[in-house]
N, C-alpha and C positions, 0 to 999 in steps of 0.2 A: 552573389545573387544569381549570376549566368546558370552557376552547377545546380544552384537548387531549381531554377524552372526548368533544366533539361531533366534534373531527376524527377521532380513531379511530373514532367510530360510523357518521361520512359514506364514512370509505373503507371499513368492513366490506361497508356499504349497497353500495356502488359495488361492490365486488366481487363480491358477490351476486346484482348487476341485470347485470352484464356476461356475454352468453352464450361460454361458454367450447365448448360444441357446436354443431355444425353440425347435428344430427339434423332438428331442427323448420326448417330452412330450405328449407323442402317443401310442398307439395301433399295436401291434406288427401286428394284420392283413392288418393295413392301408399301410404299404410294403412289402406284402407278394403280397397282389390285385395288388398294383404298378407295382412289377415286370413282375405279368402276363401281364400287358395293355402295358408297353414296349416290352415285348417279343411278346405280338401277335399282336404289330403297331399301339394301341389302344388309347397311352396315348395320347396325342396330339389332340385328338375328342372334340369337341366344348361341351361343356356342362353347365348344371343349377341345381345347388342346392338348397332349400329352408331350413328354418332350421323355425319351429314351434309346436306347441303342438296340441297333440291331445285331452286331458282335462285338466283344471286347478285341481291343487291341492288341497285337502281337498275341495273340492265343495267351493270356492270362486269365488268371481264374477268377478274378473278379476286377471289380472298380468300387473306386472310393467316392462317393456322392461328396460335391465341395462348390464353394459360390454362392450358394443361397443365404449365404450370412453378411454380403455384402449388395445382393438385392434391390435391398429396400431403398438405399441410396440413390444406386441408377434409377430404379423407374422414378422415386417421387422427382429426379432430375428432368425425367422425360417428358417436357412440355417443351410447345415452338415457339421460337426468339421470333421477333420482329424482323430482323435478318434473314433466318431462317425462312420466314412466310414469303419474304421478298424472292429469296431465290427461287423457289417452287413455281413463284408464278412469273417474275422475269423469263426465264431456261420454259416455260410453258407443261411443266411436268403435271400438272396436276390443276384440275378444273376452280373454278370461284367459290364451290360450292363445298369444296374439299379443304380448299385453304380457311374457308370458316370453318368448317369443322374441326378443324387441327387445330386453330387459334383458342378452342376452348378445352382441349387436348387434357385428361386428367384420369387416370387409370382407375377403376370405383368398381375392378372383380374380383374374384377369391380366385386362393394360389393355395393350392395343396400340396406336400410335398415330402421329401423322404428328410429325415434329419442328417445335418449337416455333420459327413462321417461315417452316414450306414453303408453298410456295401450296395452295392448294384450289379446286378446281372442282363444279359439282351432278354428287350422285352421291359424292365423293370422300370412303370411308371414314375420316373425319378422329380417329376412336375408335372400338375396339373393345373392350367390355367382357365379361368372362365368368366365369359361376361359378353359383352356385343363383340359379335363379329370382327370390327374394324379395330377397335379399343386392346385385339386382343391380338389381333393378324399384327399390329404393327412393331411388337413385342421381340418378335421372333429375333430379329437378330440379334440385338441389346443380351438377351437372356440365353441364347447359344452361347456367345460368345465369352459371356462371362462363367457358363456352367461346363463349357465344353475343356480352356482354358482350366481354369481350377481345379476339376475333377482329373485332368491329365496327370496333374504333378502333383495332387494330393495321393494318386493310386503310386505314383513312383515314387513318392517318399515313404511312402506305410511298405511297399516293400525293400527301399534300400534302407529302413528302420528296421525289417524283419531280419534280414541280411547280415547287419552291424551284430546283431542278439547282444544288445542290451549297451554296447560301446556307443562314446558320447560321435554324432554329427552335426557336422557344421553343414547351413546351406549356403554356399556362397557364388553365385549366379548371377548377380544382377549386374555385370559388364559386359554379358553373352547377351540381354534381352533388350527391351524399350523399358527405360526407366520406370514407367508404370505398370509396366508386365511385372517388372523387378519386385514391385512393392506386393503386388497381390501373389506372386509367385511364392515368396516366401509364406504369405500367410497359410497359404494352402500346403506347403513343406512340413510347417509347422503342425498343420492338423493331422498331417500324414505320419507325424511320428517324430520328426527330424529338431532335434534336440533345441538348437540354435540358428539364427541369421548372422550375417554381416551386412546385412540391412538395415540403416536407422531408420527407412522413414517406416518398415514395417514395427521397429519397437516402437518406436514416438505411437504410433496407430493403434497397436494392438496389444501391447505389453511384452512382445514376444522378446525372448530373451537372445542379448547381441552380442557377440565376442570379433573379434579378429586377430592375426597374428603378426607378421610382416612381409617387405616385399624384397626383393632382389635390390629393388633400386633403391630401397632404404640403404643396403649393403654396399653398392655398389658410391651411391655418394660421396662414400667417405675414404678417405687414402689407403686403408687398412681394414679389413671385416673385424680385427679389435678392437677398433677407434669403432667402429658403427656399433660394437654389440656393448661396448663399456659404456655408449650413447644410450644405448636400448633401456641398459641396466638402470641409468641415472637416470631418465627423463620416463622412461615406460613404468621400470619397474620389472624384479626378477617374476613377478609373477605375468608375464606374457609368455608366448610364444618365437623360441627366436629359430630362423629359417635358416638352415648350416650347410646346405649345399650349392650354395651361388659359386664356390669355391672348389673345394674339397671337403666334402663330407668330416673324416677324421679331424681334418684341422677345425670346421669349427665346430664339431662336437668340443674341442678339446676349449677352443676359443669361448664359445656359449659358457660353460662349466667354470672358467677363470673369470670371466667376467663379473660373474654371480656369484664365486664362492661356493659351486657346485648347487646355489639354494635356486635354481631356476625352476619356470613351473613344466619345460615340456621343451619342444623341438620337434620340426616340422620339415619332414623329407618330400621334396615337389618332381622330382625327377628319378631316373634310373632304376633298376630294380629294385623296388620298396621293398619286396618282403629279404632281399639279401641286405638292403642296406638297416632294415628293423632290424634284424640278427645283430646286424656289424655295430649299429648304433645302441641297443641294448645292453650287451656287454663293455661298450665303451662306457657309456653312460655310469653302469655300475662299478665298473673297474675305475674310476674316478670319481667317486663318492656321489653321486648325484642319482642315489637310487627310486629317489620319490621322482624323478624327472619323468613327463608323458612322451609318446612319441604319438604327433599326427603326420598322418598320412594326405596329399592332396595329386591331383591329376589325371582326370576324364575317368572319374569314377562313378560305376553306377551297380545295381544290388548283385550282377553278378561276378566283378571286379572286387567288389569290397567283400562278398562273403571267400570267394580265393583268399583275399587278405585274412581274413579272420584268425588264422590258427596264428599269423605269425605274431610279434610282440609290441602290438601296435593297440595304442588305446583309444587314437579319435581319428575320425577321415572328417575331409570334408568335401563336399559334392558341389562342383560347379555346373555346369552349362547341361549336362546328361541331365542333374536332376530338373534344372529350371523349363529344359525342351520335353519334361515328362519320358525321359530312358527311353528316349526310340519313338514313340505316341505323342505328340507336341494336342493331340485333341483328342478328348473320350471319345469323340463321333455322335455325340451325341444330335438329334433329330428334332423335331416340334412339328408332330401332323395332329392335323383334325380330327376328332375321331367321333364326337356330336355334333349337330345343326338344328338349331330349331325350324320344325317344319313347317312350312306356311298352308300346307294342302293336311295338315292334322288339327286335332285339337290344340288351341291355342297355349301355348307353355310344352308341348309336348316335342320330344328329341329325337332325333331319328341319327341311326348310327350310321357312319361312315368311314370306310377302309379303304387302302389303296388295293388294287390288286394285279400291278404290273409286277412281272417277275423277277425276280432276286430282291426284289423291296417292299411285299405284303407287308401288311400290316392287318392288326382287328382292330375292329369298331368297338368304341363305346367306350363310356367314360369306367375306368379301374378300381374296384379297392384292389389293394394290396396287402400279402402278408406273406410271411415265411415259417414254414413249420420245420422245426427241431427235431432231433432225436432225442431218445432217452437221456442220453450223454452230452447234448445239448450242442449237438452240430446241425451245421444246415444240413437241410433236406432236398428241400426244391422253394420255389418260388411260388404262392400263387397266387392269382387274376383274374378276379371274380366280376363280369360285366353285364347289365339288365339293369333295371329300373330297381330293385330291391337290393343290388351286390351289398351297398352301405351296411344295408340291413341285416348281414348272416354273421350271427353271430360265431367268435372266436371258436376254434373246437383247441381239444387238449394239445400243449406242445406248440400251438401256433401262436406267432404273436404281429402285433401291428407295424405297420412301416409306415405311413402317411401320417402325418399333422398338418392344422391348420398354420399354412404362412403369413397370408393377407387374408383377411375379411372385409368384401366393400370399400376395398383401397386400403382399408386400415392395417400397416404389418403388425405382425404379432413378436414383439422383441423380446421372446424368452431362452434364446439360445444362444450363448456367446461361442467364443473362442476356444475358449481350453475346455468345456461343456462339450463341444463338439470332437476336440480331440480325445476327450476322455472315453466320448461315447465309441468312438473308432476303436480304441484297445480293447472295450468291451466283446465287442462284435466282429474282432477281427480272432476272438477265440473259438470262434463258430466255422472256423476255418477249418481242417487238418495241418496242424504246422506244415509236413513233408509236403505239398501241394500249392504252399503260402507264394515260394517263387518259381513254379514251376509257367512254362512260356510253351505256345506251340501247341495249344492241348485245348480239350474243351472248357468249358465255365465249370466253377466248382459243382456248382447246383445244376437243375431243368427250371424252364420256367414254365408252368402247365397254367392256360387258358380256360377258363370256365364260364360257363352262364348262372347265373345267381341258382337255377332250380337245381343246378347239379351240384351247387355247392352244400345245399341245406341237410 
């Protein structure tokens, strides 16, 4: 009777301590600003945020748009606990007046945005958010974080996907991050290109497909790497992956193949010169009947390690900690500035654009369309950014096509893009590329992005 009130006391606890909101996943200034724009009658002012980069990282030729498919969840999260309110106003952060307003806290603007997968270049309005001032300011870190994050390692899976040309990967990363970085990491992998996780809570979540192989200490537990792989065989099954260099390579090449009856699915080299030991293990492999056998590859690999790999006789890698930190870029960079304000000294409903204009960090005014015009041959071109009160309005010319949809409308999201939708749409749009350019680092964006006023577009 004792264990079950401590168990029901531990999972009351648990329950308690688990954040069920997203409000406080923010920036202590993000309501400090609030409570100014409440106290000086501010908050309620019509507004437009863009959320985009001003360079791509490590001089790559593009970025992969990712996050916005898991959105919808955070913000309708983002209301304040009772907790929450207490703290604000215990710590003195934020005025009486701010704390009621926050208590009836419920996001009710539209979200326009690029589909989850298109490319992105600087400049390229990748989000556009709007509605009152305060409702919309308070956003900012929640939706950084989540599009900054995701887009990182979906742009370095789509190229250590380009990299592989067409051989299966594994993403397996989630012992390098915070176990919920882990889960959205893979998703984003997965949109990038990246075959498989060894993530279950991303398959349980998303459908995404899970594999794994074995570890050392599997090997290692046992008195003998015979005894553990003739274990492997009976309890796993020849159709796993079994890891043959904990030891000596040869030996358990030789060891894997007996254990099996030479019927295993594959074998998996984590150390040493891979592409001499894929040589050595290929011919071994063959030379003892086990010629359907894969060989993967594992060990701080990322798309320009794995294309080195390529020629040699290796059929799958798998990318830990490189792919999940986004290959060098842990964050697209991505931004969220202002760039409309309803003005109080015009006609009522009427926007008035605003930019920054301190230097290395300009930005233009005014809420975007977006589009990208093609070639003949149906490569990008450039990017373009049509801003004015009519941009909506100009119509498509030949060879150009749309990059925004509607995400939320009036709070309400629009759930017509899943998962493999979005990665489908990436391999589309990643043929608009020039292959030879796909991993090139160092250099300028594929495209220009050219700025326009709606009269010069017509």
């Amino acid at each position: 009777m004792v264990y079950f009130w401590l168990l029901a006391t531990a999972l009351i606890m648990e329950k308690l301590t688990i954040p069920t909101s997203t409000a406080f996943l923010t920036d202590h200034y993000e309501l400090t600003m609030l409570d100014a724009l409440v106290q000086s009658g501010n908050v309620d002012s019509r507004a437009v945020f863009e959320v985009f980069v001003r360079e791509l990282p490590l001089g790559v030729p593009f970025g992969v748009f990712a996050g916005s498919g898991t959105l919808a969840e955070s913000i309708d999260k983002f209301s304040f606990t009772e907790d929450q309110l207490h703290f604000l106003s215990s710590k003195n952060l934020v005025s009486d007046n701010t704390v009621r307003w926050l208590s009836g806290y419920s996001f009710r603007g539209d979200i326009l945005a690029y589909r989850e997968g298109e490319l992105y270049f600087p400049n390229s309005p990748v989000m556009t958010i709007e509605g009152g001032l305060g409702e919309v300011l308070v956003l900012e870190t929640l939706i950084l974080s989540i599009l900054n994050h995701a887009s990182s390692i979906a742009t370095a899976g789509a190229r250590i996907a380009q990299a592989a040309n067409g051989k299966l990967v594994m993403e397996a990363g989630s012992r390098r991050i915070h176990p919920e970085s882990a889960v959205h990491a893979a998703r984003a992998a997965y949109l990038g290109g990246i075959d498989a996780t060894s993530n279950l809570a991303a398959g349980l979540r998303w459908g995404i497909p899970t594999i794994g192989t074995a570890s050392h200490a599997f090997t290692l537990a046992y008195s003998s790497e015979s005894e553990a792989f003739n274990a492997q065989q009976e309890f796993i099954g020849s159709d796993s992956i079994f890891l043959v260099d904990t030891y000596d390579v040869v030996k358990g090449i030789q060891n894997a193949v007996e254990a099996t009856d030479g019927k295993l699915k594959g074998i998996r080299l984590d150390s040493g010169d891979l592409e001499a030991g894929a040589e050595i293990a290929r011919g071994l492999l063959d030379e003892l009947g086990a010629k359907d056998a894969q060989i993967m590859v594992s060990g701080d690999l990322d798309e320009y390690r794995i294309q080195e790999l390529c020629a040699a006789p290796i059929d799958a890698f798998e990318s830990g900690h490189r792919l999940v930190t986004g290959s060098g870029a842990p964050s697209a960079g991505f931004v969220y500035k202002l760039v409309e304000i309803e003005d109080n000294f015009m006609a009522k409903g009427q926007m008035r654009a605003v930019a920054k204009s301190s230097k290395g960090k300009e930005s233009v005014g005014g809420k975007k369309h977006a589009k990208r015009l093609l070639s003949n041959e149906a490569f990008a071109v450039e990017e373009i950014l049509t801003s004015g009160p009519s941009a909506f309005d100009v119509p498509l010319k030949q060879n150009e096509r749309q990059l925004q949809a509607p995400l939320c409308i009036c709070g309400d999201f629009i759930d017509d893009w899943e998962l493999n939708m979005a990665r489908d749409h990436l391999q589309e749009r990643i043929e608009e590329i020039p292959k030879d350019i796909r991993l090139r680092k160092d250099g300028p964006p594929a495209i220009p992005t050219k700025n326009l006023q709606a009269k010069e577009a017509t």
